[in-house]
C-alpha positions as CSV (number, residue, x, y, z in Angstrom):
1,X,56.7,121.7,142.2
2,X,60.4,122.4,142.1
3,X,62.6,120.7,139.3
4,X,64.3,117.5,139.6
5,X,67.7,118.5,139.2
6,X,70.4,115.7,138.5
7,X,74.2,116.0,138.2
8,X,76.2,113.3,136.8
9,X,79.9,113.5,138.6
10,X,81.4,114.1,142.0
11,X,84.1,116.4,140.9
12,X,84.9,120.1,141.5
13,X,82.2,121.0,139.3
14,X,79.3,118.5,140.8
15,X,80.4,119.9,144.2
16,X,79.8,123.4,143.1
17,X,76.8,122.5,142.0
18,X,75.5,120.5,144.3
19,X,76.5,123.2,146.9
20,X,74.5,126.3,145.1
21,X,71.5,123.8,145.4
22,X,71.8,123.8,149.2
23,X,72.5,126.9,149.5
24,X,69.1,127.8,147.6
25,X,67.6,125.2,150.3
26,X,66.3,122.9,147.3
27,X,65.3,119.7,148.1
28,X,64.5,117.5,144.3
29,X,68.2,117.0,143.5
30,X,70.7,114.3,143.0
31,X,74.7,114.0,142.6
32,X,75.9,110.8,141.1
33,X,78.8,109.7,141.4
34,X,81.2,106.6,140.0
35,X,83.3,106.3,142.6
36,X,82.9,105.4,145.9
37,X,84.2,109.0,146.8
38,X,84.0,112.4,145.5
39,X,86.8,114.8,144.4
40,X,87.0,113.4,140.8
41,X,90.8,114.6,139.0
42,X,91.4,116.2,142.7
43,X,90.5,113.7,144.9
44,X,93.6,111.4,146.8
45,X,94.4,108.5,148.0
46,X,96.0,106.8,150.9
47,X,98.4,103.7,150.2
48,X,99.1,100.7,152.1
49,X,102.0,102.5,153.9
50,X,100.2,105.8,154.9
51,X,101.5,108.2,152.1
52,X,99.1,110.3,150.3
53,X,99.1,110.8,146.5
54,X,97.3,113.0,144.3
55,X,95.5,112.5,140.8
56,X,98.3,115.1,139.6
57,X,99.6,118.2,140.6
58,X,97.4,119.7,141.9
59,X,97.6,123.5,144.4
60,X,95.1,125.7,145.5
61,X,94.8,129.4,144.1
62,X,91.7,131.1,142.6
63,X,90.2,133.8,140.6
64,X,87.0,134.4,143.5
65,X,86.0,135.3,146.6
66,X,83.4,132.6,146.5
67,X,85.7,130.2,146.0
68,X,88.1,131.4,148.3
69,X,85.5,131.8,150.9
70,X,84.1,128.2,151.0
71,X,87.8,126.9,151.3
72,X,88.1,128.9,154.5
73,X,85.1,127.6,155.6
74,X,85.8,124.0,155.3
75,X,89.2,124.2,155.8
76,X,89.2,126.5,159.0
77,X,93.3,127.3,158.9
78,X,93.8,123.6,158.0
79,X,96.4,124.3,154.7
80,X,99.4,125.2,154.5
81,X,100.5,128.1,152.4
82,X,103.3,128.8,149.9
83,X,105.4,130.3,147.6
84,X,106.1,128.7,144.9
85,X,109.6,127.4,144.1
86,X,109.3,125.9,140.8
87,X,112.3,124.9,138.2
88,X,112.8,123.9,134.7
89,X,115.2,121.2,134.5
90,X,117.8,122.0,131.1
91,X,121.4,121.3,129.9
92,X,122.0,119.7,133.5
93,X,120.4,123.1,135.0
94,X,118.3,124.1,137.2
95,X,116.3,127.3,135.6
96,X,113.8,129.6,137.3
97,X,110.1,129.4,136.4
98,X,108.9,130.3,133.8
99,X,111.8,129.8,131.7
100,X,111.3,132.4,129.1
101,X,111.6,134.9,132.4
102,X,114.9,133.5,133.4
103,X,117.2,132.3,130.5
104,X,120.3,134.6,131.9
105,X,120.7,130.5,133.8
106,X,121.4,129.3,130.3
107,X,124.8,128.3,129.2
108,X,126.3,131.7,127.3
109,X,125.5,130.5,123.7
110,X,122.3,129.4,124.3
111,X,121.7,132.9,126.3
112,X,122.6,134.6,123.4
113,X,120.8,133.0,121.0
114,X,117.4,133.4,122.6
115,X,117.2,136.1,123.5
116,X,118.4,137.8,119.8
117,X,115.9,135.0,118.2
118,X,112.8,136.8,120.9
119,X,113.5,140.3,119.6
120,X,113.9,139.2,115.9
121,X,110.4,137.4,116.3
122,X,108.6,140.2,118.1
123,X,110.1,142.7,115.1
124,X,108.6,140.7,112.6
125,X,105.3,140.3,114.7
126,X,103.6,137.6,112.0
127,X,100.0,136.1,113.0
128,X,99.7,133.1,114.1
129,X,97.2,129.6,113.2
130,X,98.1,127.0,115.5
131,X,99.8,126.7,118.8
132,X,103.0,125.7,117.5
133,X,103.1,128.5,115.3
134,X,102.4,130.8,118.1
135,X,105.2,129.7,120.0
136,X,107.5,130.5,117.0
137,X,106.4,133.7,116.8
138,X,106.3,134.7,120.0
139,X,109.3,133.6,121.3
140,X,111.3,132.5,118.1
141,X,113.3,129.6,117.7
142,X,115.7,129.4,121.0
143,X,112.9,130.0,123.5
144,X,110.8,127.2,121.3
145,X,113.5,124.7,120.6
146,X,115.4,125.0,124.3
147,X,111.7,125.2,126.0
148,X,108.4,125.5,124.9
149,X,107.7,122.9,122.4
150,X,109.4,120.2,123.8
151,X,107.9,120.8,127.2
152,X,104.3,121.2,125.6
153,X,104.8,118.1,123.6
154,X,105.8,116.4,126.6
155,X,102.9,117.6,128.4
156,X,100.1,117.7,125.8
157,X,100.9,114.7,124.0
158,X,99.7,116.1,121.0
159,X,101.1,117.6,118.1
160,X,101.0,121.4,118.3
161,X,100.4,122.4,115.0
162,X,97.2,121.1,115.5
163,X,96.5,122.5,118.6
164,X,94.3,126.3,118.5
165,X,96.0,129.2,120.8
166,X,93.0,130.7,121.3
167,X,93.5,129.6,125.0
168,X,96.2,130.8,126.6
169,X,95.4,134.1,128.2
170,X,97.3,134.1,131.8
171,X,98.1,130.1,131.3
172,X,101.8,131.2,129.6
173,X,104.2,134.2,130.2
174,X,104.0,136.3,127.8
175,X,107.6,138.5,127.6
176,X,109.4,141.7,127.1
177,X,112.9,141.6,125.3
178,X,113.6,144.9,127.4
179,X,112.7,142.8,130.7
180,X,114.7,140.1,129.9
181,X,117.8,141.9,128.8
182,X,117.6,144.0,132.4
183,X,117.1,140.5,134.1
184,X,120.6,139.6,132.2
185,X,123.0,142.2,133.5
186,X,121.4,142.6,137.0
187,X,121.5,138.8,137.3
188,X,118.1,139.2,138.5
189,X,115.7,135.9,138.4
190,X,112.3,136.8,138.1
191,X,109.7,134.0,139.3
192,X,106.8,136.1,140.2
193,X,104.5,135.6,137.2
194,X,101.1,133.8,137.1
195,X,98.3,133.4,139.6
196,X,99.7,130.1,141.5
197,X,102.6,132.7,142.5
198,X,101.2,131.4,145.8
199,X,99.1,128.6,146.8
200,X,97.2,127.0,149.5
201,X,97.7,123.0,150.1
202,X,95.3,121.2,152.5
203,X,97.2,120.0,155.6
204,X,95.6,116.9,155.6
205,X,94.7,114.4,153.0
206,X,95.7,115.6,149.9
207,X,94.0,117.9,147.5
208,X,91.3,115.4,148.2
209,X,91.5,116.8,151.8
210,X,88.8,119.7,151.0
211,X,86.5,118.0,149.0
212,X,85.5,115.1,150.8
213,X,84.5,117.6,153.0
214,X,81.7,117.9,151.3
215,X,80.5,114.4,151.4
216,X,78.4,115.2,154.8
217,X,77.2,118.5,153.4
218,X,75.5,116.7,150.7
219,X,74.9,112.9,152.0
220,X,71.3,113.2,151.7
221,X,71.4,113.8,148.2
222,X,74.8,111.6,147.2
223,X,74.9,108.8,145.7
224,X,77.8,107.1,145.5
225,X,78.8,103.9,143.3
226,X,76.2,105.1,140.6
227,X,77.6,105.1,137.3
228,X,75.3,105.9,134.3
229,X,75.4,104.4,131.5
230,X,72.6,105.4,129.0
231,X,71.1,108.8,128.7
232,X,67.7,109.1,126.9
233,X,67.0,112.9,126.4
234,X,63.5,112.8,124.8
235,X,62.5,111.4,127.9
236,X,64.2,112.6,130.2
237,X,66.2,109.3,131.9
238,X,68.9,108.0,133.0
239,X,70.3,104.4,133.1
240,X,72.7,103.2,136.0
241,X,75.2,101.1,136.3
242,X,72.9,98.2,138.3
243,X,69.9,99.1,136.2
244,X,68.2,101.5,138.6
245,X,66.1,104.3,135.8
246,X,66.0,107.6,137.2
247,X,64.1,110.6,135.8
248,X,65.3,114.2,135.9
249,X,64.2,117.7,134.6
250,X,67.5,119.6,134.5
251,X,70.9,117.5,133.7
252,X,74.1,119.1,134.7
253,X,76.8,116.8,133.1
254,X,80.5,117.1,134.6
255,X,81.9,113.7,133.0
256,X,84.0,113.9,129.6
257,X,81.8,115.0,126.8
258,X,82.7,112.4,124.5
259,X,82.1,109.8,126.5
260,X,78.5,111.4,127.4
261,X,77.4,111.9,123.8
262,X,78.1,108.4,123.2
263,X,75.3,106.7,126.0
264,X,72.6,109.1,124.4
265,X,72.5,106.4,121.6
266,X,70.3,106.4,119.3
267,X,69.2,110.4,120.0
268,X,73.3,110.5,118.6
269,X,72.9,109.4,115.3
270,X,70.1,111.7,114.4
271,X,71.5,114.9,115.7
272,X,74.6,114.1,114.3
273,X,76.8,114.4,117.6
274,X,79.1,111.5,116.8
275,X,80.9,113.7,113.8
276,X,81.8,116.6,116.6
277,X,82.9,114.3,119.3
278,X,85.5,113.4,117.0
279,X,87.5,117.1,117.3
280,X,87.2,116.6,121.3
281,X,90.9,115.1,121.5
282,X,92.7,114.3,125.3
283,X,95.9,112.9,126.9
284,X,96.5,110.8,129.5
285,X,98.6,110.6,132.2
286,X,100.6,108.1,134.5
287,X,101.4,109.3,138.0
288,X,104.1,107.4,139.5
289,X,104.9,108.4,143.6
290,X,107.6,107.3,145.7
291,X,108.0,107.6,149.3
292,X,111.1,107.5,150.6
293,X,112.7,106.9,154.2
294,X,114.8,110.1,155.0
295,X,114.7,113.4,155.6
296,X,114.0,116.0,151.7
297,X,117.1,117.9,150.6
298,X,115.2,120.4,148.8
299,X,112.5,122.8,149.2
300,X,110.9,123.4,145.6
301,X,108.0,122.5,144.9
302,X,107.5,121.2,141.7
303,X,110.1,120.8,138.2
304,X,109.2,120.7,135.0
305,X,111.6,118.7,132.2
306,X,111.1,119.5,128.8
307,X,114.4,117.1,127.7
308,X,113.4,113.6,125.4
309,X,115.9,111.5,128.3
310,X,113.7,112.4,131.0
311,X,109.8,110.4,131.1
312,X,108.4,112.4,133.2
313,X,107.3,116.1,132.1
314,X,106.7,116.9,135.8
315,X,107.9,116.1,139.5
316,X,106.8,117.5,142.4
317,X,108.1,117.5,145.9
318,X,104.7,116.7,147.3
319,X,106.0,115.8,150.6
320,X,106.8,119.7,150.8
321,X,103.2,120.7,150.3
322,X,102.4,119.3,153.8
323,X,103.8,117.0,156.5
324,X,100.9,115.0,156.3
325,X,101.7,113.7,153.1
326,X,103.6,111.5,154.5
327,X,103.7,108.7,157.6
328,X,106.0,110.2,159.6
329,X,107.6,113.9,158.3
330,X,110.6,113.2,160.4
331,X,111.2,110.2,158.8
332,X,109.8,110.1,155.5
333,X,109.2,112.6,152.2
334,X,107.7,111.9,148.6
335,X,107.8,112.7,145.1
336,X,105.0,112.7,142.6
337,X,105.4,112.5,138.7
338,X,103.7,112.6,135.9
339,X,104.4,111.1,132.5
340,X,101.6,112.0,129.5
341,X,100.9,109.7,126.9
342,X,98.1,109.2,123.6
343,X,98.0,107.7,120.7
344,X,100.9,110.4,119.5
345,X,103.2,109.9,122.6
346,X,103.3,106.2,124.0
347,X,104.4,104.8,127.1
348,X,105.5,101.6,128.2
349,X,103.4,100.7,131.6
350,X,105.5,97.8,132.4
351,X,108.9,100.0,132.1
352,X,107.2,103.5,133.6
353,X,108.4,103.0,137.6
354,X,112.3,102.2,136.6
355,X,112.2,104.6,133.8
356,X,111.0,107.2,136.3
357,X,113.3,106.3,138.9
358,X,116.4,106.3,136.6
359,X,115.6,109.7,135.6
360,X,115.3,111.1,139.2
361,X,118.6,109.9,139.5
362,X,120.1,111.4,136.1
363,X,118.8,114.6,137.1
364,X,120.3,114.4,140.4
365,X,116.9,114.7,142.7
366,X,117.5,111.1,144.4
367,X,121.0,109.7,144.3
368,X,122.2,105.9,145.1
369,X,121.3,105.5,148.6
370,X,117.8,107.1,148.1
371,X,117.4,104.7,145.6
372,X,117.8,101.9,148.6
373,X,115.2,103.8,150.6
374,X,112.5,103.7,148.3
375,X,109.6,101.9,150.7
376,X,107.0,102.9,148.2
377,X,105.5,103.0,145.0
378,X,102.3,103.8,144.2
379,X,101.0,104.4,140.0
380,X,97.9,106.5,139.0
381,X,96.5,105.7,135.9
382,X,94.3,109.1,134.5
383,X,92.9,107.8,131.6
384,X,91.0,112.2,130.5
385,X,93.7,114.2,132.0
386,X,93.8,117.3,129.5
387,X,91.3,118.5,127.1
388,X,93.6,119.2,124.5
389,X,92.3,122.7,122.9
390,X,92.7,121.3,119.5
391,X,91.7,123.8,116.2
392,X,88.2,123.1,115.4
393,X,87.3,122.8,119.5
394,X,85.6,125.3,119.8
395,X,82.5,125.1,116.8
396,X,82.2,121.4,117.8
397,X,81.4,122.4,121.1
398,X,79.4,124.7,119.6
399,X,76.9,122.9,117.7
400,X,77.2,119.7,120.8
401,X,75.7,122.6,123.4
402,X,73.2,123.9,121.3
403,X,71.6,120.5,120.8
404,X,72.2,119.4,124.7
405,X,70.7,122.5,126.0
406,X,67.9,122.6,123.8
407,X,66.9,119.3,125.7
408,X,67.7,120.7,129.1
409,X,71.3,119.1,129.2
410,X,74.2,121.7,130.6
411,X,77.7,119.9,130.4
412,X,80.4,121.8,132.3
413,X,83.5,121.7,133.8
414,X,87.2,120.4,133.0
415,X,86.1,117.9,130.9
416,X,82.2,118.2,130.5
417,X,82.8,121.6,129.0
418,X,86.1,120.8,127.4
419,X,88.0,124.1,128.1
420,X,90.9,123.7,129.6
421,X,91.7,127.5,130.0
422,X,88.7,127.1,132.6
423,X,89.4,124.0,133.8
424,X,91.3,125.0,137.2
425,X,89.8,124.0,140.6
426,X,88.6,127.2,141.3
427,X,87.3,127.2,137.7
428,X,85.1,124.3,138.0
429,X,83.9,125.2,141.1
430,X,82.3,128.1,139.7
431,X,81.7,126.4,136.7
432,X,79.2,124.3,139.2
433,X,78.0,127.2,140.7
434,X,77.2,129.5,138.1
435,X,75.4,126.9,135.9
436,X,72.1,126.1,138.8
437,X,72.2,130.3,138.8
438,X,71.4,130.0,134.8
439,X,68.7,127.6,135.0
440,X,67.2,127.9,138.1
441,X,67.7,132.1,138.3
442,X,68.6,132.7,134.7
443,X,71.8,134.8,135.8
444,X,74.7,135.2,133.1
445,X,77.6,132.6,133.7
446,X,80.9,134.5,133.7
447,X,83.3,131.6,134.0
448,X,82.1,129.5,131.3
449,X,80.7,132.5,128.5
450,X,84.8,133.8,129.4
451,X,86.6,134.3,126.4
């Protein structure tokens, strides 16, 4: 008899799951999820007035043909694809991404001193035990003062000395003084770097636009509005949400660890889970969109602002991703922003739409009279946004993984395996994929066992 297979989640990773099981033609399986849709962090939503807003930024790029290859499929030439045009917002400039590539923008002084701080930091070449430390060394104090610390703060909300940097790999730039210095005096910008050089945006509804395309795929085996709320692992059972028990032999989890380890109560308290929970630390995020009436001045695609007068650490055009975005593309475009916030970095909810807005008009990306033609305003509340890769991570998960798969639990994805250096789309996909290969064809998974 084949195992009962259950997968707690409906994002990304559930989906590539859920899809290797078809593709293996297995029948005893079930994906649970929450909601009342799938998609999870990428899934999007449709407001009263017919604009369509993401959970985040969110673009389309990947590491595998796989992947790739399943988003050609469903899509079938329904994206739109780009290059990116994105921009660091600093000193009342608008600077080339990424920033460390392109600080000839800078005013002179600040050019200068950058750039002599990098090469006195890479002479001196000193190791490195946090993030914030890293950043120091690496790019020395101009890059790091000007750049990189406040725009991590701002995006983390977490204090970076206590965050590892043990997972950056292609995530930051990572720069020549020589390269720079050429970029200088042939007023080159260079804007190339990083996989999401170019990106694929669904043409219609959202990021959310390719995965509820697998909701028929999968609908005898989806079950939507089912939350669980207590997990017994000697016995193999789950509680839901309107008291249904289900049984299952293999558990793939996709839904924040911490919040999992706490509904295997009592089983936590003997194995001792609670105490590495407690290094599994996150931020949150508030997404505030506007749609305007008008015609978009601009064609980037997405701004980063690492200045303390500025809310928002992100903005992104998102009627420029597609026309569909949007009611009417002849008559209407959209920004989407994002504001992080913890117990480190607060926000007031109640202030966050006017503090947004006055900061789109300091920096100049809606003036006056857009400010008259704002129709809507629609605020996402992401309460797990980042797994913050905080030092002492990675034991925790560690010791949590041994104990779960010991008792045939596999927790993956953005959140269930809380890596955000995997923790792309593309990522979880795979993450989804190559997990059912492990248990069910005991193959190697690359994504997750990457270092």
């Amino acid at each position: 008899m084949e195992k009962r297979v259950v997968i707690i989640g409906g994002g990304p990773t559930g989906l590539g799951a859920a899809y290797r099981l078809k593709e293996l033609k297995r029948k005893n399986w079930v994906l649970l999820e929450k909601e009342q849709y799938v998609g999870g962090l990428s899934a999007s939503v449709k407001d009263d007035l017919n604009f369509i807003w993401d959970k985040g930024g969110h673009v389309l790029f990947s590491h595998y043909k796989y992947f790739d290859d399943i988003v050609e499929r469903l899509l079938y030439r329904g994206y739109a694809e780009h290059e990116r045009k994105a921009y660091i917002y600093c000193m009342k400039k608008w600077i080339p991404y990424p920033f460390q590539n392109n600080i000839r923008h800078l005013p002179k002084d600040a050019m200068s001193e950058s750039i002599m701080d990098l090469i006195i930091a890479q002479q001196k070449a000193k190791s490195s035990h946090n993030f914030k430390e890293w950043i120091l060394n690496t790019f020395g104090e101009g890059i790091a003062n000007y750049f990189m610390m406040p725009q991590n703060l701002k995006t983390w909300a977490y204090p970076l000395e206590d965050m590892d940097n043990n997972w950056i790999k292609e995530r930051i730039s990572i720069i020549d003084p020589r390269r720079i210095l050429k970029n200088i005096l042939y007023n080159k910008d260079d804007n190339g770097w990083g996989p999401n050089n170019k990106f694929k945006f669904p043409l219609r509804g959202g990021t959310g636009g390719l995965f509820s395309k697998f909701e028929p795929i999968f609908k005898e085996n989806l079950c939507l509005g089912k939350k669980v709320v207590k997990i017994d692992v000697t016995n193999k059972k789950l509680g839901l949400n309107d008291g249904e028990v289900i049984d299952y032999d293999i558990l793939i989890n996709t839904s924040p660890l911490d919040l999992f380890v706490d509904m295997m109560k009592p089983c936590v308290a003997k194995s001792g889970l609670k105490s590495n929970t407690k290094c599994l630390k996150h931020s949150s995020s508030y997404v505030v969109g506007l749609g305007l009436k008008g015609r978009c001045r601009s064609s980037k695609c997405w701004m980063y602002f690492p200045e303390s007068n500025f809310p928002f650490y992100r903005v992104t055009y998102f009627s420029n991703y597609s026309k569909y975005n949007v009611p009417d593309p002849k008559a209407n475009w959209s920004l989407m922003c994002e504001t992080s916030y913890s117990k480190y970095k607060k926000i007031d909810k109640a202030k966050i739409v006017n503090e947004t807005i006055k900061g789109l008009l300091d920096s100049n990306i809606i003036s006056d009279s857009d400010r008259k033609n704002i129709i809507s305003t629609h605020t996402i509340d992401i309460g797990y946004s980042y797994p913050v890769p905080t030092i002492g991570r990675d034991k925790a998960l560690k010791r949590i993984n041994l104990f779960l798969e010991d008792n045939g639990v596999y927790s993956r994805g953005r959140f269930g395996a809380w890596r955000y250096e995997i923790g792309n789309m593309d990522h979880s996909f795979m993450q989804g994929k190559e997990v059912i290969d492990k248990v069910l064809l005991d193959k190697n998974e690359i994504t997750y066992n990457s270092k």
